[in-house]
N, C-alpha and C positions, 0 to 999 in steps of 0.2 A: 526233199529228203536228203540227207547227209547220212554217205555208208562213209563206216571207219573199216577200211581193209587194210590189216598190214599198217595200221597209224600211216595210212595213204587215207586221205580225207576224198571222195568220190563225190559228187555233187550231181545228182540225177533231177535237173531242173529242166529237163527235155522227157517228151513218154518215148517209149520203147523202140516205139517207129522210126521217131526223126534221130536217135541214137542207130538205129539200124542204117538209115542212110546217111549219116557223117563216117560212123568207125567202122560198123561191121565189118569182118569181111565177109566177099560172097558166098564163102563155103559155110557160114554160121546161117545167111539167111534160112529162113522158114526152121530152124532148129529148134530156135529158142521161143519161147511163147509169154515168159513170167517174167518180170522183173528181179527176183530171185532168182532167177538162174542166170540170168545178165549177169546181175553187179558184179560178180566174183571173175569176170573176163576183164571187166573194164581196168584193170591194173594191166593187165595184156594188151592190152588195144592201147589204151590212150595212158601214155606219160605224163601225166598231169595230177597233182596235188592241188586242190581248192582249198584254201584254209578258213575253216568254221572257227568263229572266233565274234563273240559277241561286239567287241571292239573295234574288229575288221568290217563285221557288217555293218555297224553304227558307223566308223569313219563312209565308208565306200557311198552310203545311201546322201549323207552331206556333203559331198562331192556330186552327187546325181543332178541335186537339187540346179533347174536352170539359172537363180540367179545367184548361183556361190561365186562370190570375190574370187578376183585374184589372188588374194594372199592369203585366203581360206582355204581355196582348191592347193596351192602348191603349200600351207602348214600341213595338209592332209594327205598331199602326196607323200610326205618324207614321214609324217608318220607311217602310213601304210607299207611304206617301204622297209620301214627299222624293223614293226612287226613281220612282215614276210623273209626280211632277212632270218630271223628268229628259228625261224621254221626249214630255211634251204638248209640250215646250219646243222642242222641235228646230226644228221648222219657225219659229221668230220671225222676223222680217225682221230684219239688223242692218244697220248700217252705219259705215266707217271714219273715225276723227277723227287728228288730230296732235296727239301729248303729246309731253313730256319724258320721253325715257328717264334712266338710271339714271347716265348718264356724259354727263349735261347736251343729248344730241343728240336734233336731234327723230325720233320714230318714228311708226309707224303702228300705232292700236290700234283695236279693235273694241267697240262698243258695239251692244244693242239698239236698236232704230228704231223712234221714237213712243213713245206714253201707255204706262206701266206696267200690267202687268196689273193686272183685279179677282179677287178669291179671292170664291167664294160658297159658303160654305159649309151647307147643309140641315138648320135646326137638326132634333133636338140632337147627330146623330150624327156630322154634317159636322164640328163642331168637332175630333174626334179627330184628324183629319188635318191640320188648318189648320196646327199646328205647324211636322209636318216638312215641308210645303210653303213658309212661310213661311222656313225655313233655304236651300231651294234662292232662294228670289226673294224676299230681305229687304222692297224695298222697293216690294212689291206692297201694293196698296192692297184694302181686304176690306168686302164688301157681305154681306149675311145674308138668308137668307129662313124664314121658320118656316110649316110647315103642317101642319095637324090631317086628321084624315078625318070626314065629314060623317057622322053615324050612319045616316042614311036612305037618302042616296046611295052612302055609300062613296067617295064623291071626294074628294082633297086639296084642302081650304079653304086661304087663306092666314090667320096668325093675327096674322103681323108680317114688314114687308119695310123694309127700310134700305140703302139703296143708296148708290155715292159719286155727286156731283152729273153728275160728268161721263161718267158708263159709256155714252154714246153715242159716244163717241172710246174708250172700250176694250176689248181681248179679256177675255174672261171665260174661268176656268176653274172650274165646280160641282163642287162637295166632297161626296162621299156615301158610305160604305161599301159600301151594297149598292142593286144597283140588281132589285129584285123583277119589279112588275108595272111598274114605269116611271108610274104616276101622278103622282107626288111630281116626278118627274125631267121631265116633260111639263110640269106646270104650272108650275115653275122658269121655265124656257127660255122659257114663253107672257110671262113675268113680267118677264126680263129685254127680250124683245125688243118688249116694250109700251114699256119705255122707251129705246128705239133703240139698243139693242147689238146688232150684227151679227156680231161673232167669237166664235162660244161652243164650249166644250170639256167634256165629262164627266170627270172624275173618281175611279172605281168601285174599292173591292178587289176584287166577286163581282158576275159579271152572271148573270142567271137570262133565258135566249133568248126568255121571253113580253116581259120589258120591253124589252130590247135594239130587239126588233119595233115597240114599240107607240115608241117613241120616233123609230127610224126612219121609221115611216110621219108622223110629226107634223113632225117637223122634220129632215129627209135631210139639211140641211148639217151639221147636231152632230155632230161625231163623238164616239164612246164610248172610252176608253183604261183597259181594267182587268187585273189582275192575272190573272184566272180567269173563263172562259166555264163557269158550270157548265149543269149538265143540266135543269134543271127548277123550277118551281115545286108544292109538295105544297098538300094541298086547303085548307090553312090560310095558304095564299101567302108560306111561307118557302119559300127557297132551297136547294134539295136539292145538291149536299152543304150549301154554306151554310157560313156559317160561325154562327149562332143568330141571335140582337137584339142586332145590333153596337152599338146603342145603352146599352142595358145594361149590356153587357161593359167598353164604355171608363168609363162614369159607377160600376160598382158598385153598380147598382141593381136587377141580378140575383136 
């Protein structure tokens, strides 16, 4: 079932229960009883836009596929990406200027308002998509973040972060194929807004509902924009369905 709320696309591919115990919070439980009476919190609860999109779901299912190519999976990454760009973009502020039109008279045309976006892409799997994002908004400007997992902790370290000088004047949008437990995607966001970025956007081909959670509870203003709300994380913390190590699949290193 796809609810349109607010042209916020909700994607209720879980029942009511296992939505009760990813987002609810505890003062909702036993409140609610319908699904009807759900969907219209879920813009409250979870920051997340799922984009329906006949295109989206036809790329995303050929990426599923276990024997998709190398250069099938990463042509379908950057597409997916141009498309989701699409969709972060809406809301930009713009504003009108006075050009020359085409038979010398002046006209009224529309431009974006303010600093160009940052692309932030999460090495190394971020990069798959930086492409077709890049074709939607040429001349956005791109910051990188690289991080490891701690063997002992299990937490994402940073190993390398390169930012533009001035990403305190702009929106950001983070680059990630898959967003699992949301660590990686946590410590991003803590990373960007250490150095005074305030507009930040996710990203995601495949959200798995433990990270989607653990990012909203960290940071509520993020919002998450992916192609696929899936079901689960398995005991080895891939993404059930999933689509594998998206990292892999785009580099060939499978």
């Amino acid at each position: 079932m796809i609810y349109n709320y607010n042209r916020i696309y909700i994607c209720t591919l879980f029942s009511l229960k296992n939505y009760q115990k990813h987002f609810m919070p505890p003062y909702l439980n036993g409140k609610i009883h319908q699904i009807s009476h759900f969907v219209p919190l879920l813009r409250i609860i979870m920051q997340i836009t799922v984009i329906d999109h006949p295109l989206v779901r036809h790329k995303l299912s050929l990426m599923r596929e276990k024997n998709c190519s190398t250069y099938k999976f990463r042509t379908l990454t950057n597409e997916l990406g141009r498309l989701m760009a699409y969709e972060a973009s809406r809301d930009f502020e713009t504003e009108d200027f006075d050009m020359d039109g085409w038979d010398g008279s002046t006209i009224k045309g529309t431009q974006v308002k303010g600093k160009t976006v940052t692309l932030v892409p999460i090495l190394r799997a971020g990069l798959g998509m930086l492409d077709g994002v890049l074709d939607l908004l040429p001349t956005a400007k791109i910051s990188f973040v690289g991080l490891q997992r701690d063997e002992e902790t299990l937490e994402p370290v940073p190993f390398f972060e390169k930012f533009v000088k001035d990403i305190h004047k702009r929106p950001a949008l983070i680059l990630d194929p898959m967003l699992a437990t949301g660590g990686s995607m946590v410590a991003t966001i803590d990373m960007l807004k250490k150095h005074g970025c305030k507009s930040i956007k996710a990203l995601v081909l495949v959200a798995a509902p433990e990270g989607v959670k653990l990012v909203n509870d960290a940071h509520p203003d993020v919002e998450i924009f992916t192609a696929s709300l899936d079901s689960h994380l398995n005991e080895d913390g891939y993404i059930i369905p999933g689509l594998g190590d998206a990292g892999d699949k785009i580099f060939g290193t499978r």
